[in-house]
RODO-2510 file (C-alpha; in nm, 4 decimals, decimal comma):
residues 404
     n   res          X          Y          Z
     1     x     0,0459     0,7552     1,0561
     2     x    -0,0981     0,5579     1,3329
     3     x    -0,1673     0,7151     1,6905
     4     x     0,1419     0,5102     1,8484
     5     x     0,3687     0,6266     1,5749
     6     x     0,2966     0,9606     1,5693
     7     x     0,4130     1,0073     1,9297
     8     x     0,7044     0,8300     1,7890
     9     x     0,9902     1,1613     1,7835
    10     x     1,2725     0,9532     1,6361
    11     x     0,9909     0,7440     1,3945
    12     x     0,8679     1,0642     1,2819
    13     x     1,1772     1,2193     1,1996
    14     x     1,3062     0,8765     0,9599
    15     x     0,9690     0,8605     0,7789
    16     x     0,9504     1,2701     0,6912
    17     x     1,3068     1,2395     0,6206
    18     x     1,2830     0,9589     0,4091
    19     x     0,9440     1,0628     0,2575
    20     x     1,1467     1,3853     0,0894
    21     x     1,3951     1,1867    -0,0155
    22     x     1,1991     0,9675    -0,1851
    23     x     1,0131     1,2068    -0,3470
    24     x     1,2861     1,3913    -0,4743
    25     x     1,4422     1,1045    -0,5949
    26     x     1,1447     1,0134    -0,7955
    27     x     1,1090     1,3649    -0,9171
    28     x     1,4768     1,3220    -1,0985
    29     x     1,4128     0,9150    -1,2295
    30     x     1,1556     1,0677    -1,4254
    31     x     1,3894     1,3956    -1,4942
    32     x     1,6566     1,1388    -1,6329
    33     x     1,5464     1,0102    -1,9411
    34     x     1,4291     1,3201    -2,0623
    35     x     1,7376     1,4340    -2,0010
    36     x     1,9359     1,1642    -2,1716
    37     x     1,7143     1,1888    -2,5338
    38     x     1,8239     1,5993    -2,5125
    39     x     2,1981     1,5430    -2,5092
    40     x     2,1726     1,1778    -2,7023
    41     x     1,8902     1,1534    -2,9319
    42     x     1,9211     0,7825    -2,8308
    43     x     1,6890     0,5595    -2,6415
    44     x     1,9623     0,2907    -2,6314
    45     x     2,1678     0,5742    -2,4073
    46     x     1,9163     0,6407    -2,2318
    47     x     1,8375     0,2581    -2,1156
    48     x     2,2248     0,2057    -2,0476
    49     x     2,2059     0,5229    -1,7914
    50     x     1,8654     0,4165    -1,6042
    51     x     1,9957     0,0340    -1,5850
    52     x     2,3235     0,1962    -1,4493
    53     x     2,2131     0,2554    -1,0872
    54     x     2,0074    -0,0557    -1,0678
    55     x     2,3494    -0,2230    -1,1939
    56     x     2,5503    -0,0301    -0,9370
    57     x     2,2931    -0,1672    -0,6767
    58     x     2,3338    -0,5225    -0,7678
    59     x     2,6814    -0,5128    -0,7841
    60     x     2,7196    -0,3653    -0,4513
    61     x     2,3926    -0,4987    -0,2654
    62     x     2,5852    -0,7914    -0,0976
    63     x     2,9199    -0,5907     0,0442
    64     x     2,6650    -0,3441     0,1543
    65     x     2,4486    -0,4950     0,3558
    66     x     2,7755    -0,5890     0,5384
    67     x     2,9223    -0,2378     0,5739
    68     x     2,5429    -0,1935     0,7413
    69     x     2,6208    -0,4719     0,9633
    70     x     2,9608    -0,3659     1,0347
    71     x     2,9198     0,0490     1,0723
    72     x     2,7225     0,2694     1,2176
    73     x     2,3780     0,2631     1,0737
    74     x     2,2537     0,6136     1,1514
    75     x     2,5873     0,7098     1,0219
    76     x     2,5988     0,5338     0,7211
    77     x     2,2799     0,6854     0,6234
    78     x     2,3986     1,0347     0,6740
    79     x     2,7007     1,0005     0,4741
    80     x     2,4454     0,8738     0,1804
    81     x     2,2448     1,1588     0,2044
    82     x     2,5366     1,4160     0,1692
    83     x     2,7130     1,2636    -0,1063
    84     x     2,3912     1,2257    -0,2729
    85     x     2,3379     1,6065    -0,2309
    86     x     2,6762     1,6251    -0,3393
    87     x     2,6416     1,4584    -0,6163
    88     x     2,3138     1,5882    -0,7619
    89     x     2,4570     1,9188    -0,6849
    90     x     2,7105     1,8742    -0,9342
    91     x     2,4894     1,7664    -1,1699
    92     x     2,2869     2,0877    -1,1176
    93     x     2,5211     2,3325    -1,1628
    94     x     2,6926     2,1285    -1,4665
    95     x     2,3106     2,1767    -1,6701
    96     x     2,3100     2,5375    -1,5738
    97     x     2,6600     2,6005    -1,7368
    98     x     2,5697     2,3202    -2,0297
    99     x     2,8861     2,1450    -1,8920
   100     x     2,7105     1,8430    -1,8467
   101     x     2,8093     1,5255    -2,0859
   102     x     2,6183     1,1720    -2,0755
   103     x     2,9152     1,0650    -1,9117
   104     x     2,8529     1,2681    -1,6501
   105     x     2,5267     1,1752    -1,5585
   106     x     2,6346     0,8112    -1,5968
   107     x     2,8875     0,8775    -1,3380
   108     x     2,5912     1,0555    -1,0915
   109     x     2,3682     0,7697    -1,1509
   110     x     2,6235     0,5190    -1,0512
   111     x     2,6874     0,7110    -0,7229
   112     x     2,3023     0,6899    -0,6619
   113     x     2,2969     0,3472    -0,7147
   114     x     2,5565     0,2750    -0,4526
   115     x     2,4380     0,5276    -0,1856
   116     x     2,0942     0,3997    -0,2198
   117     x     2,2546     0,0220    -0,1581
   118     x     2,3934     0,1026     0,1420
   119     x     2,0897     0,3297     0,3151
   120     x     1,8279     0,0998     0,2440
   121     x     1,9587    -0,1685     0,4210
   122     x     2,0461     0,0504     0,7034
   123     x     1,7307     0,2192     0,7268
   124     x     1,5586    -0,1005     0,7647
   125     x     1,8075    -0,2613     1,0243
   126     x     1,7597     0,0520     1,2827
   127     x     1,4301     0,0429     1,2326
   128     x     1,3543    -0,2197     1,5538
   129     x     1,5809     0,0199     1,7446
   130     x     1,3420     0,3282     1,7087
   131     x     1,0395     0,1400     1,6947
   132     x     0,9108    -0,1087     1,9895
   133     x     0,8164    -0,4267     1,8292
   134     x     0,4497    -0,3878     1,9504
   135     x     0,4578    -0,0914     1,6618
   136     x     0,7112    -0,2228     1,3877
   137     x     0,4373    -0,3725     1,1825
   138     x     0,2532    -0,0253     1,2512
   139     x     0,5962     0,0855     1,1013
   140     x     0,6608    -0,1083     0,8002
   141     x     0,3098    -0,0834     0,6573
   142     x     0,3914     0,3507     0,6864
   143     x     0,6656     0,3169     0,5295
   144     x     0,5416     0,1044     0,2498
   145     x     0,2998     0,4362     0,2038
   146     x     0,5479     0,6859     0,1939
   147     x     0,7638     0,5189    -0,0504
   148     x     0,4186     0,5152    -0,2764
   149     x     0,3315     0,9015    -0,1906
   150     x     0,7180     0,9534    -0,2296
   151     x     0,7009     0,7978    -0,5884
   152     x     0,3728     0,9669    -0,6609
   153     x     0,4373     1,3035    -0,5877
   154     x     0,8009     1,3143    -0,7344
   155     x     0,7016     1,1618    -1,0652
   156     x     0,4392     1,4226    -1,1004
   157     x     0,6420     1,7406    -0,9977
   158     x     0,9167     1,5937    -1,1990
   159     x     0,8047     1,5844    -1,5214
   160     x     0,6726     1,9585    -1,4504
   161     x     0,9830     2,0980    -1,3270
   162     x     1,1695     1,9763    -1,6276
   163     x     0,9440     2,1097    -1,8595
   164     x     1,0317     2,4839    -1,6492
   165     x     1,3981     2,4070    -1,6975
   166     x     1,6277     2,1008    -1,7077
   167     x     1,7842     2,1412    -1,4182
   168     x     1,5067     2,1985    -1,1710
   169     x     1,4136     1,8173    -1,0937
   170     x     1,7867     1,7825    -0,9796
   171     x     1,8264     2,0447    -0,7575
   172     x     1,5151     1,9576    -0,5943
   173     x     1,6277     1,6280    -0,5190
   174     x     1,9441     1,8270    -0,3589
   175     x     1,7795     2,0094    -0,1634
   176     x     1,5821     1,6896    -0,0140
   177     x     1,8709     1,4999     0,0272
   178     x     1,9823     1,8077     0,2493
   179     x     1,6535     1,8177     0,4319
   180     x     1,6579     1,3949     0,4853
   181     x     2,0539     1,4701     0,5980
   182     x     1,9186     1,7374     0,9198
   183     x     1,6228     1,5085     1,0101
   184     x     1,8584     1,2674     1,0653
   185     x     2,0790     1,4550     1,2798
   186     x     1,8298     1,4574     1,5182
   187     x     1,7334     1,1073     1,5691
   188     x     1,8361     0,9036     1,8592
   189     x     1,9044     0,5594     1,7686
   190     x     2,0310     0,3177     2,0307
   191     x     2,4079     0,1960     2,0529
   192     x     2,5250    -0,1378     1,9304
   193     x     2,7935    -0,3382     2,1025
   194     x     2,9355    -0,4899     1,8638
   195     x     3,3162    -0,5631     1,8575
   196     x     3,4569    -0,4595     1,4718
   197     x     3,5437    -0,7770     1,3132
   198     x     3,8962    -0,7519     1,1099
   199     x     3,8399    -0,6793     0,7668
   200     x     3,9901    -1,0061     0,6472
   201     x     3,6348    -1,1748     0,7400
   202     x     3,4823    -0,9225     0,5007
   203     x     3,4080    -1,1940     0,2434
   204     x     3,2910    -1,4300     0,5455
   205     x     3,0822    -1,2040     0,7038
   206     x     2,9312    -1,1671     0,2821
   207     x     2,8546    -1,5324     0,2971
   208     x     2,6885    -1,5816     0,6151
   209     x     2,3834    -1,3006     0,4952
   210     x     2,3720    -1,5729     0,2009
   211     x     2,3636    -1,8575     0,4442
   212     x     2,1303    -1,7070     0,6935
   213     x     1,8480    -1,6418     0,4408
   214     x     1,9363    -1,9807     0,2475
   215     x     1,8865    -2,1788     0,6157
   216     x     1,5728    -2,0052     0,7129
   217     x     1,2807    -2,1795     0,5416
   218     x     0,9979    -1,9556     0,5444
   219     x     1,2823    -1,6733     0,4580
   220     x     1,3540    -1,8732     0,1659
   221     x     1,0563    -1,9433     0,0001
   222     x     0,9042    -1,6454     0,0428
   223     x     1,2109    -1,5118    -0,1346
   224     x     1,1856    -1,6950    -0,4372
   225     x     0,8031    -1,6682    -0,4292
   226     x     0,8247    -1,2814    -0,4430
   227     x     1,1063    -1,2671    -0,6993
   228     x     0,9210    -1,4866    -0,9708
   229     x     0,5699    -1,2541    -0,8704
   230     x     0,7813    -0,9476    -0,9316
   231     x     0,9226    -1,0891    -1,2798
   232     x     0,6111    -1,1592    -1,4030
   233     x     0,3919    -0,8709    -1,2181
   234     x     0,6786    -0,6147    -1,3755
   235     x     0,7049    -0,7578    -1,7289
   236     x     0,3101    -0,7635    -1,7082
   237     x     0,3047    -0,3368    -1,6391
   238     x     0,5625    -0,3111    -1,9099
   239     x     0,3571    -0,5320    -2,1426
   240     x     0,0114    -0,3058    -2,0749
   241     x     0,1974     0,0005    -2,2095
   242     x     0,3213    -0,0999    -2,4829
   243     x    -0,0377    -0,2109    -2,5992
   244     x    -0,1731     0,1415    -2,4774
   245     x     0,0878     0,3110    -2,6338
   246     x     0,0566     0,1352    -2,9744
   247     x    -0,3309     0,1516    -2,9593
   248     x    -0,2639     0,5223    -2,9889
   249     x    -0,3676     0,6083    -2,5919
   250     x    -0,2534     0,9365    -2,4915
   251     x     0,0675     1,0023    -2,3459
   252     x    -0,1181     1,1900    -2,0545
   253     x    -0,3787     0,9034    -1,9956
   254     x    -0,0736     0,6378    -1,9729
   255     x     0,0853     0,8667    -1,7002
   256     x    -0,2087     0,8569    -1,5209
   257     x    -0,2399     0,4380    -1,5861
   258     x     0,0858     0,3962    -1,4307
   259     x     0,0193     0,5907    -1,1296
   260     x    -0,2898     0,4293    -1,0292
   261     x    -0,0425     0,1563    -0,9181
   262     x     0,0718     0,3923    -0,6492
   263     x    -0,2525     0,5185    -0,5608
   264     x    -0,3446     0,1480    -0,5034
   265     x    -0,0106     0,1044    -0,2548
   266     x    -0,0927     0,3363    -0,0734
   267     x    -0,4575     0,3210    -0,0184
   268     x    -0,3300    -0,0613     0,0942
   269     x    -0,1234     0,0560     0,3162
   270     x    -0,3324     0,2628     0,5199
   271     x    -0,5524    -0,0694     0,5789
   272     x    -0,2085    -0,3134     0,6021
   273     x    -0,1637    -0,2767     0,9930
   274     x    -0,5297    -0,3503     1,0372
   275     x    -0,5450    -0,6397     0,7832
   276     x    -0,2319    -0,7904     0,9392
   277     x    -0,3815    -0,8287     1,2293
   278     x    -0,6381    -0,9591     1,1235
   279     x    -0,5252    -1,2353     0,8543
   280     x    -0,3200    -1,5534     0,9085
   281     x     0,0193    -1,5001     0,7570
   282     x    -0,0246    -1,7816     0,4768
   283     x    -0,3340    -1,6246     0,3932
   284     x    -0,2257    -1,2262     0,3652
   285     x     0,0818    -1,3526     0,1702
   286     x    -0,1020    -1,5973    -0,0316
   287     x    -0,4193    -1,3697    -0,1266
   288     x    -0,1696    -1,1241    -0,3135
   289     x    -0,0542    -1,4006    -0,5551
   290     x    -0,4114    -1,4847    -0,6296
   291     x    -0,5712    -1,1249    -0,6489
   292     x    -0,2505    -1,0774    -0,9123
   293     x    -0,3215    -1,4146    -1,0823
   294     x    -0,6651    -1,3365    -1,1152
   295     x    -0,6561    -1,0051    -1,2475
   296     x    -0,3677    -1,0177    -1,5328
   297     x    -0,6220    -1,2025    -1,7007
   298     x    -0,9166    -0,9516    -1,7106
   299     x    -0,6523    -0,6899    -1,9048
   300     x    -0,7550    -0,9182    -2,1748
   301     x    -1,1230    -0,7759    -2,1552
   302     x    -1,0750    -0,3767    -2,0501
   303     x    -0,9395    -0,1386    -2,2826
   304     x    -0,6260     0,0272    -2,2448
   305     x    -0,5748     0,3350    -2,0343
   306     x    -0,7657     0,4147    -1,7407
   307     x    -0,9412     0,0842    -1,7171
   308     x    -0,6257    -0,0956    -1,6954
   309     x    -0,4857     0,1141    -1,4223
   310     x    -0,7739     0,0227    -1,2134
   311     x    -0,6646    -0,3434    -1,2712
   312     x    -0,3258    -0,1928    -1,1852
   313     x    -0,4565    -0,0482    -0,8378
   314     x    -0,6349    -0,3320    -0,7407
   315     x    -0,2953    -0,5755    -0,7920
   316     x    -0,1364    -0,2793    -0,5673
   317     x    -0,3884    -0,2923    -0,2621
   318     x    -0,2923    -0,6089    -0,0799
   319     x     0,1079    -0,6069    -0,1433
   320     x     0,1360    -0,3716     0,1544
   321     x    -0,0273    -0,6125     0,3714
   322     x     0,1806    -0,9039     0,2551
   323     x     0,5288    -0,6750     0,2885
   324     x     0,3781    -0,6056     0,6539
   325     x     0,3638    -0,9288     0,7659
   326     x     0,7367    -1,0838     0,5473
   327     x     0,8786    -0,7644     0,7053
   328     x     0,7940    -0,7578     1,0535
   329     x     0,8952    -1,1771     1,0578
   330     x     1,2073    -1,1002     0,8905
   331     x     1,3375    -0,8277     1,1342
   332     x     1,2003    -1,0051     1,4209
   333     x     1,3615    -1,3262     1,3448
   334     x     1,6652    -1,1746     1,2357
   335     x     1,9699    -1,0853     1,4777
   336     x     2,0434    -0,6950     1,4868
   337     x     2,4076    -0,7950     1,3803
   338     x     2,2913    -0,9781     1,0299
   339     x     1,9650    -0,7419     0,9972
   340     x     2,2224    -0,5389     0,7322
   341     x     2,2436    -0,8211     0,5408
   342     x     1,9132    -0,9972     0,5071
   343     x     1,8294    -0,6674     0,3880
   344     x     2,0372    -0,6784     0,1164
   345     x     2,0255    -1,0145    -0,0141
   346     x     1,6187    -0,9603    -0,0403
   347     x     1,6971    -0,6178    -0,2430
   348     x     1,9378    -0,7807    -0,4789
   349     x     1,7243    -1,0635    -0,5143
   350     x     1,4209    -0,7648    -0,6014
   351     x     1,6482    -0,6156    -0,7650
   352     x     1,7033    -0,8876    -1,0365
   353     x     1,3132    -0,9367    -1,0942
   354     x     1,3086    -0,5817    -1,1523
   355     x     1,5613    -0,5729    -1,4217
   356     x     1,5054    -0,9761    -1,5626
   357     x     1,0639    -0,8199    -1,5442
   358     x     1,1119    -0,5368    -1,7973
   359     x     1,2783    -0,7521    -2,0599
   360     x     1,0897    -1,0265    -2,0325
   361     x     0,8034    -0,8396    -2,1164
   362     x     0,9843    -0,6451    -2,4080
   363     x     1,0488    -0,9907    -2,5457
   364     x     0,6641    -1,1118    -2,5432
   365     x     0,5654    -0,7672    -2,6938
   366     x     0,7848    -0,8167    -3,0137
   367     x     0,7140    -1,1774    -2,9994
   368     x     0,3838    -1,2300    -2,9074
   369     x     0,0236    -1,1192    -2,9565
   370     x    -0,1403    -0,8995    -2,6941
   371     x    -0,3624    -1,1871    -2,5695
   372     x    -0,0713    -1,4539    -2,6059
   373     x     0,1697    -1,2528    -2,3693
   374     x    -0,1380    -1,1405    -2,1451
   375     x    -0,1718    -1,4744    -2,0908
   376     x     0,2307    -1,5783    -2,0664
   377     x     0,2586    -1,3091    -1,7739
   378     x    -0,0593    -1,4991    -1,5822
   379     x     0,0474    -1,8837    -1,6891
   380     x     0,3488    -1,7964    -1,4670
   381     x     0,1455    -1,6057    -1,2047
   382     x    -0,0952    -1,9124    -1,1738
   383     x     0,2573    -2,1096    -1,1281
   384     x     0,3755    -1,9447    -0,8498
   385     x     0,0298    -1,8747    -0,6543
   386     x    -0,0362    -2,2683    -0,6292
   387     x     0,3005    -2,3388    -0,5063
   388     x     0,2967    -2,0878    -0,2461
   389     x    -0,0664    -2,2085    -0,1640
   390     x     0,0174    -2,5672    -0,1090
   391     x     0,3841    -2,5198    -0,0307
   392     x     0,4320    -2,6831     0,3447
   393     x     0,6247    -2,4105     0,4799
   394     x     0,4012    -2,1351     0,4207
   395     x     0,0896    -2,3523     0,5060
   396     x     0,2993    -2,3869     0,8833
   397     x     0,3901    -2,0105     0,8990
   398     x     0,2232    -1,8159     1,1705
   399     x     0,2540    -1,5189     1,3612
   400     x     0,3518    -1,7114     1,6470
   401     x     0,6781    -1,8261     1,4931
   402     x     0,7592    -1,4442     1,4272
   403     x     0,7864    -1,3946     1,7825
   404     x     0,9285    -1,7023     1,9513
***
């Protein structure tokens, strides 16, 4: 954490908070499946549950980010934290009376889903409250590294703790929910005035999150830029393990592949603040698209395994920096009142290219060659990097405009 930041008591407070409840979130994703195959011996079950809190984000993700803009943000990410102690808790004490039914978990997952729609968006609107806007890109670059530690750490200590007893991944996430829930407590975040809208301009209020991105061109296409990356960056990772896993690579050394992509993260954001600093916007958005574009191919030439999650860490490095310097714009250009809802439009818009990503890559593994969908996933890479390279409103993006 930078020097600035660290004198930062509120700052500090959000990121631990957050960093624990990250991790212990990640330590039950991994928990779930597992969990799922013991009391289905199905791996169609167990893909219904894990696409049923990314559904429960979608679905939500729009309302949301206008219950951010509408509520209390501090408060709206307390009352996340308890019911997702709550509701983990449940879940905890169902597996250590073998109580506990798919339906059940279903249920828990769904609750997740829709706690985790609502805090993220909140978390990043009060962020320019707590953090002078001197430090914010300071800010967003850290917290691009603890969600990377955060999924590093969990996945690793959750795979352990299940294999010590089912329920142990769950009630650790409990117990960090808890832990986030008291940090937060303690953190002073600065009154809105804001005069509550009646609840009849719900939908309204919906709509003009939609509008404001739609009207703001660099919002936009950077929008639609990172959601086709994403697609084809996610059904790429999904495509690279299938191959290890049918070239007979070890279950251990595939672990290890897919969490070089987090070592990358967060190795690039420790050097993100610096870099965006240093690099014209176009050019630290831009560079991403081409280090990706450039890379999917050379999977075509490494062998599976280690090797590939080097490729993997490399892809990682420079996202940070190019989430740094969307991030920072995007809050600063934003007004506090819609902040809520730009939010969530850009998650449910993430959200999609995370779920559309995984299929599309299950599709060119039963369809395609190795090499043929290797090269599918970077055809549509190459796509996207020249339009954002020549693309007139990215050219015309600078810092200045971020600020004006």
């Amino acid at each position: 954490m930078t020097t600035s930041l660290s004198r930062n008591r509120d700052y500090r407070l959000l990121w631990a908070g957050q960093a624990l409840s990250e991790a212990g979130a990640s330590a039950s994703t991994i928990a779930l499946p597992l969990l799922v195959l013991l009391l289905t011996d199905s791996a169609a079950a167990t893909g219904l549950v894990l696409g049923a809190s990314a559904a429960a984000q979608l679905v939500v993700g729009l309302p949301a980010g206008a219950l951010v803009d509408r509520w209390n943000r501090r408060t709206v990410m307390l009352v996340c934290e308890a019911v997702q102690a709550l509701a983990v808790a449940v879940l905890v004490i169902g597996l250590w009376w073998d109580a506990i039914g798919v339906e059940h978990v279903v249920l828990v997952v769904i609750v997740l889903g829709v706690c985790r729609a609502l805090s993220e968006p909140a978390e990043e609107a009060v962020l320019p409250a707590i953090v002078p806007e001197r430090h914010l890109s300071d800010a967003v670059a850290m917290n691009a590294a603890r969600g990377y530690l955060g999924q590093l750490s969990g996945t690793a200590l959750g795979g352990v703790l299940f294999g010590l007893g089912r329920w142990l991944p769950f009630a650790v996430e409990a117990v960090t929910h808890v832990a986030t829930f008291l940090s937060l407590l303690f953190i002073r975040v600065p009154p809105r005035e804001r005069e509550p809208a009646p609840f009849s301009r719900f939908h309204r209020e919906i709509g003009e999150g939609l509008r404001w991105v739609w009207t703001q061109p660099v919002v936009r296409v950077v929008a639609l830029c990172a959601v086709g990356l994403n697609l084809f960056f996610q059904a790429f990772y999904l495509l690279m393990i299938a191959i290890a896993h049918r070239e007979g690579v070890p279950a251990g050394q595939i672990g290890i592949m897919g969490a070089m992509l987090g070592i990358g993260g967060i190795l690039g954001a420790l050097v993100a603040p610096r870099l965006h600093r240093t690099l014209r916007p176009h050019r630290a958005i831009v560079g991403v698209f081409w280090v990706i574009t450039a890379l999917i191919p050379l999977a075509l030439f490494v062998d599976p395994g280690i090797p590939t999650g080097v490729l993997f860490a490399a892809a990682a490095f420079l996202a940070p920096t190019a989430n740094t310097t969307i991030t920072t714009y995007q809050l600063l250009l934003t007004p506090d009142e819609l902040r809520g809802r730009l939010s969530s439009v850009m998650g449910v818009a993430l959200g999609v290219a995370a779920i559309a990503g995984p299929a599309v890559g299950g599709v060119l593994v039963d369809f395609l060659t190795p090499a043929q969908a290797i090269l599918t996933c970077a055809a549509g890479s190459g796509v996207l990097t020249v339009f954002a390279t020549v693309n007139p409103t990215l050219r015309r993006f600078s810092r200045e405009e971020a600020v004006e």
